[in-house]
C-alpha positions as CSV (number, residue, x, y, z in Angstrom):
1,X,19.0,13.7,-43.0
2,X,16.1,16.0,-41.6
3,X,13.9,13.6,-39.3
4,X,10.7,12.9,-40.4
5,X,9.4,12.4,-37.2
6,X,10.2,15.5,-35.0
7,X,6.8,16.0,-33.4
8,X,4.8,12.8,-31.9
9,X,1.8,12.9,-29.9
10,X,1.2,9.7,-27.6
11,X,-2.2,9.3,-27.1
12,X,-3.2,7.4,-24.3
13,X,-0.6,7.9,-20.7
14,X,-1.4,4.5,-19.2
15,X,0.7,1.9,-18.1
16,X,2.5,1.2,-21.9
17,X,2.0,4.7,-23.6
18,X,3.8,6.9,-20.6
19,X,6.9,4.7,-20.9
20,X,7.0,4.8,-24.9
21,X,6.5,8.8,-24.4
22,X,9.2,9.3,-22.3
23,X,11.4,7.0,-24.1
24,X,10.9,8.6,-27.3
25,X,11.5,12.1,-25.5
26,X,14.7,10.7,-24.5
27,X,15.9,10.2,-28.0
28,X,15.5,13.7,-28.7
29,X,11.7,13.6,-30.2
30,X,9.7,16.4,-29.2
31,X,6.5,14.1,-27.6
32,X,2.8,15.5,-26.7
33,X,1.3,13.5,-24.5
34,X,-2.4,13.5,-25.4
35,X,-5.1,12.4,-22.4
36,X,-8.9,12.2,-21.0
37,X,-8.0,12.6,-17.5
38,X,-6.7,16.2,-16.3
39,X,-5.2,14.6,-13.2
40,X,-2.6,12.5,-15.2
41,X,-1.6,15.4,-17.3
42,X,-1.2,17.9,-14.5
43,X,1.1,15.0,-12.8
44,X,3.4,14.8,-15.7
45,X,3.7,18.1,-16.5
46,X,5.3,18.0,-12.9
47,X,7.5,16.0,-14.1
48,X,5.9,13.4,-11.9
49,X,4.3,9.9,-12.5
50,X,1.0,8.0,-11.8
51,X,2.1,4.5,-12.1
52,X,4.5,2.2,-10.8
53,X,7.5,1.2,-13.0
54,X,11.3,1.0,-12.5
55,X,13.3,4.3,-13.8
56,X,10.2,6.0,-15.1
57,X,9.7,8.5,-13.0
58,X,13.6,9.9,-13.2
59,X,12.9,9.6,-16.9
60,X,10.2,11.7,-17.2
61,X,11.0,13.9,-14.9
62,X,14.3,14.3,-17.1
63,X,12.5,14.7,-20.2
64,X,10.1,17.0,-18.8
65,X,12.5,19.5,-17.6
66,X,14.3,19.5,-20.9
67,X,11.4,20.2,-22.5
68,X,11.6,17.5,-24.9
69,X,7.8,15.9,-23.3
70,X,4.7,17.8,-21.8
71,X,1.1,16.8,-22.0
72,X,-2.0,18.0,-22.7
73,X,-6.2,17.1,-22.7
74,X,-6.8,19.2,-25.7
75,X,-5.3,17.3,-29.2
76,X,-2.4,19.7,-31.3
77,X,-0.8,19.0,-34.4
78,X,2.3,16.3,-35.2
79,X,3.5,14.6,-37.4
80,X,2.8,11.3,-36.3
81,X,0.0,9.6,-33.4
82,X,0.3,6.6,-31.4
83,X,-2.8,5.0,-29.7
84,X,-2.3,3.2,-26.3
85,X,-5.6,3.3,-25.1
86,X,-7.7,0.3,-23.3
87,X,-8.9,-2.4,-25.2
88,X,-11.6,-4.1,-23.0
89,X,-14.2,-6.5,-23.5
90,X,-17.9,-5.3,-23.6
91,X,-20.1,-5.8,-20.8
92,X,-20.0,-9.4,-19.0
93,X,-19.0,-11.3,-22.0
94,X,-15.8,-12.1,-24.3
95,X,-16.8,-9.4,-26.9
96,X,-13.9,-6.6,-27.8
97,X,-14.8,-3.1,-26.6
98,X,-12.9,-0.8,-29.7
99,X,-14.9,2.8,-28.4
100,X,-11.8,3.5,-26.5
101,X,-9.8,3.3,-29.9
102,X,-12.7,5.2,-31.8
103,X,-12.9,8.0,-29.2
104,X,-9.3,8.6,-29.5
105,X,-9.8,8.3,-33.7
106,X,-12.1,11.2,-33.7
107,X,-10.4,13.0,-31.1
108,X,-7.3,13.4,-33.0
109,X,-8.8,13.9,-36.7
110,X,-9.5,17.3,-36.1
111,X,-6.3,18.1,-36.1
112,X,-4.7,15.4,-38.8
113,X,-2.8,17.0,-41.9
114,X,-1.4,15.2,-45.4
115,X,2.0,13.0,-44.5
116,X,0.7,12.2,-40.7
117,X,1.2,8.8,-39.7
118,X,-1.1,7.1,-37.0
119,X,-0.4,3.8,-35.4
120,X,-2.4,1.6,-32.9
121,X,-0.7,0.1,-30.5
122,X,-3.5,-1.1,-28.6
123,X,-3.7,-4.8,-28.9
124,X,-6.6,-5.4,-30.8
125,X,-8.5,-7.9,-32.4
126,X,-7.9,-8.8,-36.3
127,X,-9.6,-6.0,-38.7
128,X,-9.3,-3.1,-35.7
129,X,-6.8,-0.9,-37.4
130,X,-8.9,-1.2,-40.9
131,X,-11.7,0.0,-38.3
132,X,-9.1,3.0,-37.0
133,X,-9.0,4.1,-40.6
134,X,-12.2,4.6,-41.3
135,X,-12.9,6.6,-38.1
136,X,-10.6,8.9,-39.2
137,X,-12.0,9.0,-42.8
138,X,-15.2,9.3,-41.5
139,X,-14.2,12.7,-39.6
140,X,-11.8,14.1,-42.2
141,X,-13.3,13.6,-46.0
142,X,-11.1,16.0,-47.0
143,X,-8.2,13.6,-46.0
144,X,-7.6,10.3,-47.7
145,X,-7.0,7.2,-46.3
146,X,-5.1,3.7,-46.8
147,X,-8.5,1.9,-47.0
148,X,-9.6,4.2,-49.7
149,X,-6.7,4.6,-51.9
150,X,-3.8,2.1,-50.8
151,X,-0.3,3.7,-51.0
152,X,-1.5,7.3,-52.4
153,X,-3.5,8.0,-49.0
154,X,-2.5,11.3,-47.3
155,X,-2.2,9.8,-44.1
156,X,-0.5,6.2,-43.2
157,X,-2.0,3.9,-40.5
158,X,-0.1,0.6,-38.8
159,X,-0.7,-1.4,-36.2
160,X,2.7,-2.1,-34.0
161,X,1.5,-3.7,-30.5
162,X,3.9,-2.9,-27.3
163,X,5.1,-6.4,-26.2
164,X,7.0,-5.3,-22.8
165,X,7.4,-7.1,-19.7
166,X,5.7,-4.6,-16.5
167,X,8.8,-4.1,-14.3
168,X,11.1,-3.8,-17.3
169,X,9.5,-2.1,-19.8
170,X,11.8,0.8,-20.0
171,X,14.3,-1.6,-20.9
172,X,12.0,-3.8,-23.4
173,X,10.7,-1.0,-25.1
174,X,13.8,-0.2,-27.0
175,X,15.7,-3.6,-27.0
176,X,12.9,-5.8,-27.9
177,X,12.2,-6.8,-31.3
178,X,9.3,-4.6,-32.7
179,X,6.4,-5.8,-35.5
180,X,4.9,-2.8,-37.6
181,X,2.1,-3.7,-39.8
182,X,1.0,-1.1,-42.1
183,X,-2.2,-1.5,-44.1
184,X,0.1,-0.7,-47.0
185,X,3.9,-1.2,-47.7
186,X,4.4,2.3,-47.2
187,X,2.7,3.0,-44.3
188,X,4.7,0.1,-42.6
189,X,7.9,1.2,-43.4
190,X,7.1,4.7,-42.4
191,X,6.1,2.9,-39.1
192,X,9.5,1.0,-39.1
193,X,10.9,4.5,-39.3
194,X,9.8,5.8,-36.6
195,X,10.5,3.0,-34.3
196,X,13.8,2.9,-35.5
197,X,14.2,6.6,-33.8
198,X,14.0,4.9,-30.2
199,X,14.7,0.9,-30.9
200,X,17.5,-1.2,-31.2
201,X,15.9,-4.5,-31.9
202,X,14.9,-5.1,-35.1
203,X,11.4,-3.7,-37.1
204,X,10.1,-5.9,-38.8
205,X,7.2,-4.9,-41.3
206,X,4.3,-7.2,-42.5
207,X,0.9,-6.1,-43.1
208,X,-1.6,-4.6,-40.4
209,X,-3.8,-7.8,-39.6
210,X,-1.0,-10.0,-39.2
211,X,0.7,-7.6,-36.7
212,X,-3.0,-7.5,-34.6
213,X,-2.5,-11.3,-34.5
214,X,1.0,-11.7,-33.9
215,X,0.2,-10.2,-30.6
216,X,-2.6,-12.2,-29.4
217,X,-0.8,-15.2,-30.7
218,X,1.9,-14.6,-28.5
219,X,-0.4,-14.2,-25.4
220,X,-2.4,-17.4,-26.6
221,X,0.8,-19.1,-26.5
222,X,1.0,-18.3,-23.0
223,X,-1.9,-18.9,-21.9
224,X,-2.3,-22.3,-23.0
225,X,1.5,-23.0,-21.6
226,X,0.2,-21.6,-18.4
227,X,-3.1,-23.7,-18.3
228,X,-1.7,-26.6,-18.8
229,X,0.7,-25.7,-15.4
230,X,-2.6,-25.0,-13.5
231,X,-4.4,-28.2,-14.7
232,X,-1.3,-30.5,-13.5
233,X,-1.8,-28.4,-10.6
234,X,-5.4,-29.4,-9.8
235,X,-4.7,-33.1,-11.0
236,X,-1.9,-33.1,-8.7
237,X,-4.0,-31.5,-5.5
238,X,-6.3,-34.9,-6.4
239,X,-3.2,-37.6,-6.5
240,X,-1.5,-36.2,-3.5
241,X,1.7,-35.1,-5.3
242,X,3.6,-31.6,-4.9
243,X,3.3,-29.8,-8.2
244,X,6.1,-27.8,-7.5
245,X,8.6,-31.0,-7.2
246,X,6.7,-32.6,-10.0
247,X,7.1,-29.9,-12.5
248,X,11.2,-29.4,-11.3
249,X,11.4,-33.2,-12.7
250,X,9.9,-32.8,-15.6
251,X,11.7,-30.0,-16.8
252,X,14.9,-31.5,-16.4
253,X,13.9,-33.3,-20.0
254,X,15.9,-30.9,-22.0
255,X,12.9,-30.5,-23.8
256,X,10.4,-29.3,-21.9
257,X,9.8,-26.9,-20.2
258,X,6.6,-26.3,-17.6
259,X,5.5,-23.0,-16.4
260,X,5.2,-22.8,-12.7
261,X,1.0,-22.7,-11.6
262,X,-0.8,-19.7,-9.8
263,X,-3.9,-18.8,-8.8
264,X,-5.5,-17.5,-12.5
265,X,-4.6,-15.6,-15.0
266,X,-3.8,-11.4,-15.3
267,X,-2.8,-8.2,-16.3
268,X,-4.4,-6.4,-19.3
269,X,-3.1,-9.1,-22.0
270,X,-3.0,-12.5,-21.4
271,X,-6.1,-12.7,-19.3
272,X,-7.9,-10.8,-22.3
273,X,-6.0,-11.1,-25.6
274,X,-7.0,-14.5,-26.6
275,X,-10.7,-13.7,-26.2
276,X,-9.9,-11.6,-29.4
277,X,-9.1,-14.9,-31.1
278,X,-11.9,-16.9,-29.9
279,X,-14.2,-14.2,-30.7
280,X,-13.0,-13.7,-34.7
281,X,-13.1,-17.7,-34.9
282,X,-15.0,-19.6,-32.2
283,X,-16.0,-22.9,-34.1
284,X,-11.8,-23.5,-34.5
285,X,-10.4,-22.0,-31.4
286,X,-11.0,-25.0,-29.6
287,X,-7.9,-25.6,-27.5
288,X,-7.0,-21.5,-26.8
289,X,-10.6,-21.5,-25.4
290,X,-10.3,-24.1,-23.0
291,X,-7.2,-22.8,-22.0
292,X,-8.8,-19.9,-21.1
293,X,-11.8,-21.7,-19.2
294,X,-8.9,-23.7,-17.1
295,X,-7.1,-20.3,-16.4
296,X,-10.8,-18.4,-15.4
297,X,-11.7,-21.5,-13.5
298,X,-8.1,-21.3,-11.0
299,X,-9.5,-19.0,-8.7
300,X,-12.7,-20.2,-8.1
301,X,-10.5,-23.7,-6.9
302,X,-8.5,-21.1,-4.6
303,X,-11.9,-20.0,-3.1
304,X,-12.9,-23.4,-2.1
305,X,-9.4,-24.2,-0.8
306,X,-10.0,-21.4,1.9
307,X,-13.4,-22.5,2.4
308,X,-12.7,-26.2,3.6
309,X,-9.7,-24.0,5.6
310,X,-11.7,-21.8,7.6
311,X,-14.3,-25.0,8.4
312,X,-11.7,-26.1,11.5
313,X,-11.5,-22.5,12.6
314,X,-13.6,-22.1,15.6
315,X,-14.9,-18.7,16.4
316,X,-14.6,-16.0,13.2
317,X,-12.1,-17.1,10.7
318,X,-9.2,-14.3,10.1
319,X,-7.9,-14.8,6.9
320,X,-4.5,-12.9,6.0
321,X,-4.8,-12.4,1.9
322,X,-1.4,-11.7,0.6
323,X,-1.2,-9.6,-2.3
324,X,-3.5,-7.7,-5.0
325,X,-1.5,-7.7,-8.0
326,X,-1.5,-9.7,-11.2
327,X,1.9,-10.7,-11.0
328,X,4.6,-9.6,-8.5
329,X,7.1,-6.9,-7.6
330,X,4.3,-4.5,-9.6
331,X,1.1,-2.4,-8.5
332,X,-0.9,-3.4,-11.7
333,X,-4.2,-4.8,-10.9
334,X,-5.5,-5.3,-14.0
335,X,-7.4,-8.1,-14.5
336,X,-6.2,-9.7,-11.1
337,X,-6.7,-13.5,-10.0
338,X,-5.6,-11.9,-6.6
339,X,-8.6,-9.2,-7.0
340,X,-11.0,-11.7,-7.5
341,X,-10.1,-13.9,-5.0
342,X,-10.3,-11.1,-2.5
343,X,-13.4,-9.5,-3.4
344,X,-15.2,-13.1,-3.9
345,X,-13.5,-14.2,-0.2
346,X,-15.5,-11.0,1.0
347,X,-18.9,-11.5,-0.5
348,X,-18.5,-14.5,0.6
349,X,-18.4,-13.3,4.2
350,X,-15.7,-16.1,5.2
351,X,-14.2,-14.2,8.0
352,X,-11.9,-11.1,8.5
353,X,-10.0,-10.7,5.3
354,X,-6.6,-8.8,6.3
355,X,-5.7,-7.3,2.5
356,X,-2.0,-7.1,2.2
357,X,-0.4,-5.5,-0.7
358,X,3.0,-3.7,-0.5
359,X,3.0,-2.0,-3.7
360,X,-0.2,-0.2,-3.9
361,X,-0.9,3.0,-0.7
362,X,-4.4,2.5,0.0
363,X,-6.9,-0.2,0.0
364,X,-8.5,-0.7,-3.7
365,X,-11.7,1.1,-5.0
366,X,-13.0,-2.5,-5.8
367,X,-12.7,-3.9,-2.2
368,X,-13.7,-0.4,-0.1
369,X,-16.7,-1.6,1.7
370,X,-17.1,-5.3,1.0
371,X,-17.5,-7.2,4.3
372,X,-14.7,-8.1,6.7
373,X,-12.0,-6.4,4.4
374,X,-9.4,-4.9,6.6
375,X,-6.2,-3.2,5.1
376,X,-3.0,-3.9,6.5
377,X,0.5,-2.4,5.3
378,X,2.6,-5.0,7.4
379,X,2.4,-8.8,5.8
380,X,4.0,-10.5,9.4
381,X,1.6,-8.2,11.3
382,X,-1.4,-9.9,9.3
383,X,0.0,-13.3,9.7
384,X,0.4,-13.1,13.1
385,X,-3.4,-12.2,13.5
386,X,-4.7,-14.6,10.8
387,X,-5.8,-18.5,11.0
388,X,-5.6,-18.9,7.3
389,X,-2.8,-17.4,5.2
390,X,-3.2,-16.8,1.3
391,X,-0.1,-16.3,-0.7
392,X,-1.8,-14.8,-4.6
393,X,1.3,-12.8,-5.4
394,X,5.1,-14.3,-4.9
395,X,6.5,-10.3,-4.1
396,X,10.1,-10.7,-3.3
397,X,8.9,-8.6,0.8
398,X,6.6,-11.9,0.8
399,X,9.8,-14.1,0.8
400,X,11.7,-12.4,3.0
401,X,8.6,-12.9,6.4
402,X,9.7,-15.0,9.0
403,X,8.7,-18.6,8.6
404,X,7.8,-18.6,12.6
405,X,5.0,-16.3,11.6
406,X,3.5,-19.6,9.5
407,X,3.7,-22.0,12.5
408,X,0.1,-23.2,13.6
409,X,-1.2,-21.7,10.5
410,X,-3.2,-23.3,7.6
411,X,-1.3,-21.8,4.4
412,X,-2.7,-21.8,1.0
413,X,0.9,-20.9,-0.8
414,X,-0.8,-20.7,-4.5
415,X,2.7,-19.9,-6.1
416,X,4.9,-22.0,-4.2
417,X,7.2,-19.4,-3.1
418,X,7.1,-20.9,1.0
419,X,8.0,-24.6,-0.3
């Protein structure tokens, strides 16, 4: 049977849509990858990447030079779109920012046709594919749409969020289970279709806004698990008891289960995804919010940890700040506790701040030119030169310094990784 599906463009060659492009070109789908920035394009037409993930970058350059993926900044035709483009908030507040999804909307229409199918896999708030919909109805009234005329609509949208791990997304993206949400029965089984070209966990198909919240329930879930580890922590500070040991205990109940405590809350979807909630409903999101207040408020608590530190320190503090990262053995800084920290440390004009982080090659955009940053590529070289050592990111290098390089020190180890 003739595959549907032979032509898909990924719009959107960020940290999930590059991966889902080149996975799909390895099953044999001819994939267009569809982006703003002419820099990224011109890399993966080399067959080259411009992120950090395990096995990408022999992937794509596989796929490339079989000439099963290329990419583009100018939209072409296919028979089906995927959107992976940034959901953030707006401005200083909680509020969703969707432009990014309506750019990409009226970027593609141009160039839509009857029996396309278009999913967002941006995680969104609730009501943001209905919103995809009419974009696209707005720039093609010759087209119709599911919002107009349910399952007769020329072209099918769904929602099917990426739920991947970084560091193992290759592998995620085709064994994990996969929820497709179509704003009609059709267009969700034409999205299970798809899917089913490139996954072998199961596709399950519901309707579009229970998919959009599936996702940020998931991260919710998280991030209230992961509060209530960074609470004990605080409590625990207070009471004089190690955290660490306390929380080993307690999950010996063979019912519980405690996540370990950290310095805040990152990366592109736990940080931000139950915002989404508490925006759609913020007179009953009452426990998800302070979850995220907790989580928000962790680094601030780091800040003032180093700030009684560097009090003893006679002279000009040197303070060795050990990873950038949002969680470790990655170079994703979205959304960073470890960012913060850093940049806050700075303003703050503590002392010299010797930036460590082994996975990114230069010193981020965000901290060029604050006060006192220094950038050092060698963690034992910074600890040997520092009076204060912050651990933010448990990288396995991190584990592997020698100890001796921690003697006379004052460490603040925020994820218990020197214990």
């Amino acid at each position: 049977m003739k595959n549907q599906f032979e032509r898909v463009c990924m719009v959107g060659l960020g940290y999930i849509g590059l991966p889902t492009a080149a996975v799909m070109a390895s099953r044999g789908l001819k994939v267009i990858g569809l982006d703003v920035n002419p820099h990224v394009v011109e890399t993966l037409n080399k067959g080259k990447i411009h992120i950090v993930e395990p096995g990408l970058d022999a992937l794509v350059h596989g796929t490339v030079a079989d000439g099963f993926l290329r990419a583009t900044v100018t939209p072409e035709s296919a028979d089906a779109f995927l959107i992976a483009v940034p959901t953030p908030f707006m401005g200083d507040g909680h509020e969703p920012d969707l432009s990014y999804i309506e750019s990409s909307a009226r970027n593609i229409a141009p160039v839509l046709k009857a029996g396309n199918l278009v999913i967002l896999e941006s995680t969104s708030p609730v009501g943001a594919t209905e919103k995809l919909s009419r974009w696209l109805a707005e720039a093609r009234p010759d087209l119709t749409f599911p919002h107009q005329v349910g399952e007769a609509a020329d072209v099918n949208v769904a929602h099917c969020p990426e739920r991947v791990l970084p560091g193992r997304v290759l592998h995620e993206l085709v064994d994990n289970d996969r929820v497709i949400g179509g704003m009609t029965p059709k267009c969700a089984e034409r999205g299970a279709a798809l899917y089913k070209n490139f996954v072998e966990g199961e596709c399950i198909v519901t309707n579009a806004r229970t998919a959009e919240m599936a996702k940020l329930t998931e991260n919710a879930f998280r991030d209230v698990n992961i509060a209530f580890a960074n609470e004990l922590s605080l409590i625990c500070d207070r009471l004089g008891i190690d955290v660490w040991e306390l929380i080993g205990l307690a999950n010996r109940h063979p019912r519980v289960n405690i996540l370990k405590p950290g310095p805040g809350v990152g990366g592109h979807c736990i940080a931000v995804d139950p915002w989404f909630i508490v925006d759609s409903a913020p007179d009953l999101a009452k426990l998800i919010h302070t979850a995220r207040d907790v989580n928000d408020g962790k680094p601030h608590y780091v800040i003032d940890q180093v700030r009684s530190a560097v009090k003893s320190v006679s002279g000009m503090p040197v303070i060795a700040c050990l990873g950038l990262a949002f969680k470790p053995d990655i170079d994703d800084l979205r959304e960073s506790p470890a960012m913060e920290i850093a940049a806050d440390l700075a303003l703050a004009k503590m002392g010299r701040l010797l930036v460590v982080e082994p996975h990114v090659t230069e010193l981020p955009k965000a901290l060029v030119g604050l006060p006192g940053v220094e950038w050092v590529t060698d963690a034992e070289i910074a600890i040997k030169q520092a009076d204060v050592v912050l651990l933010l990111v448990d990288h396995r290098v991190f584990s592997q310094v020698d100890r001796a390089c921690l003697e006379g020190k004052t460490v603040i180890d925020t994820r218990g990784m020197w214990r």
